[in-house]
C-alpha positions as CSV (number, residue, x, y, z in Angstrom):
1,X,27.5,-27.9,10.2
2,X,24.9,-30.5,8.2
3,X,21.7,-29.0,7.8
4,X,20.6,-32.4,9.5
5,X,22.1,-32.2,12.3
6,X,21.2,-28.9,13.9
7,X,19.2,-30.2,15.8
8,X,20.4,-32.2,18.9
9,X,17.3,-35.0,19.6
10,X,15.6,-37.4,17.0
11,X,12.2,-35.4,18.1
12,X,13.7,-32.4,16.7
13,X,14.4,-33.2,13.8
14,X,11.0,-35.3,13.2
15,X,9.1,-32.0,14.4
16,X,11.0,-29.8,11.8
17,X,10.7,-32.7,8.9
18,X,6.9,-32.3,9.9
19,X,7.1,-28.3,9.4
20,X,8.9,-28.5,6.2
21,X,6.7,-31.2,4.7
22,X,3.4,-28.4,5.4
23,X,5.2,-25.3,3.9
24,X,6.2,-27.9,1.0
25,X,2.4,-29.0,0.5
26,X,1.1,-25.5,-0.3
27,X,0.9,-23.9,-3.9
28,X,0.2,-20.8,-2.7
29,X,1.0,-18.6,0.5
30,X,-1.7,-19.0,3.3
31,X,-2.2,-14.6,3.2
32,X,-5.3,-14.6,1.1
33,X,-5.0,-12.3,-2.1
34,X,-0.2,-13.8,-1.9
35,X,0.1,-15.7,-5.0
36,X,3.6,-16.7,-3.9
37,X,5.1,-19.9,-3.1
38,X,5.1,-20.4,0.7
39,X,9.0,-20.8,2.3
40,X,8.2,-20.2,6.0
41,X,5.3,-21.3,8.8
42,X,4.7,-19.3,11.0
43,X,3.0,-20.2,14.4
44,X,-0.5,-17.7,15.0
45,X,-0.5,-18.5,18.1
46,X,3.6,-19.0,19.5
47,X,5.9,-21.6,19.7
48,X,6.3,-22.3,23.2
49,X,5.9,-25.8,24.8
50,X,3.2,-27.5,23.1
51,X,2.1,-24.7,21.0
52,X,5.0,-25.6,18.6
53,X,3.4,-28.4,17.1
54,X,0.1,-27.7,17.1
55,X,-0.6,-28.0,13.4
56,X,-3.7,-26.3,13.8
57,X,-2.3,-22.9,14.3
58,X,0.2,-23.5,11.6
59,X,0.7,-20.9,8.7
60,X,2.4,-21.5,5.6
61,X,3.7,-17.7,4.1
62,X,6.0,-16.5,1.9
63,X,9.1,-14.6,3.0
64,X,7.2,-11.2,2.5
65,X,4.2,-12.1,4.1
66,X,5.5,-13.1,7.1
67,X,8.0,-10.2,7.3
68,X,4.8,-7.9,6.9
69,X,3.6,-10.4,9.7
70,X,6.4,-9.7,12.3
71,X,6.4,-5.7,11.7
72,X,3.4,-5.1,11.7
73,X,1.2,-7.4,14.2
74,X,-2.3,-5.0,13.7
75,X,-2.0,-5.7,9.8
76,X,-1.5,-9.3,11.1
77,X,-4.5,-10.1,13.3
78,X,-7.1,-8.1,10.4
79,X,-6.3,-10.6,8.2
80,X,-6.1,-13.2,10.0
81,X,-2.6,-14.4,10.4
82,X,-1.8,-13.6,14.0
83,X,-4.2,-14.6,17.2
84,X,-6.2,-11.3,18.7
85,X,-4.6,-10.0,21.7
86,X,-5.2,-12.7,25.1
87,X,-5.0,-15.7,22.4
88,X,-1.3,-15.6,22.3
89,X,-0.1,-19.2,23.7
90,X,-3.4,-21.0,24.6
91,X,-4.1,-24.0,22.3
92,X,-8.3,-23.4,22.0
């Protein structure tokens, strides 16, 4: 299937443009002290309903970083990459 059209609405696709256009802007991963190009955003705060295109809460990483990210969510939230525990889904 065409990368294109994996998505099924024209809102999809204009959302993951959006995502890929941020991740493309970056020289640098967004994990301070990563000098690696960023190839993945990652959403602090969860994807859900509105939360997915809150830019704000947006993170551009590198493949490694946001690995580290996923397995280990303590590492994570000292360094500022995850929300702290009770953030998770609220947009403020």
């Amino acid at each position: 299937m065409d990368e294109l059209y994996k998505f099924t609405t024209y809102k999809e696709r204009l959302e993951d443009a959006a995502a890929s256009m941020y991740v493309a802007y970056l020289d640098y991963c967004e994990n301070k002290g990563c000098w690696n190009k960023p190839t993945e955003l990652h959403h602090s705060r969860g994807r859900n309903g509105k939360m997915l295109n809150l830019q704000i809460w947006w993170v551009a990483l590198c493949s490694e970083c946001l690995r580290k990210t996923h397995q280990d969510p303590n590492w994570a939230r000292s360094v500022g990459l995850l929300c702290h525990k009770g953030e998770w889904l609220k947009a403020d």
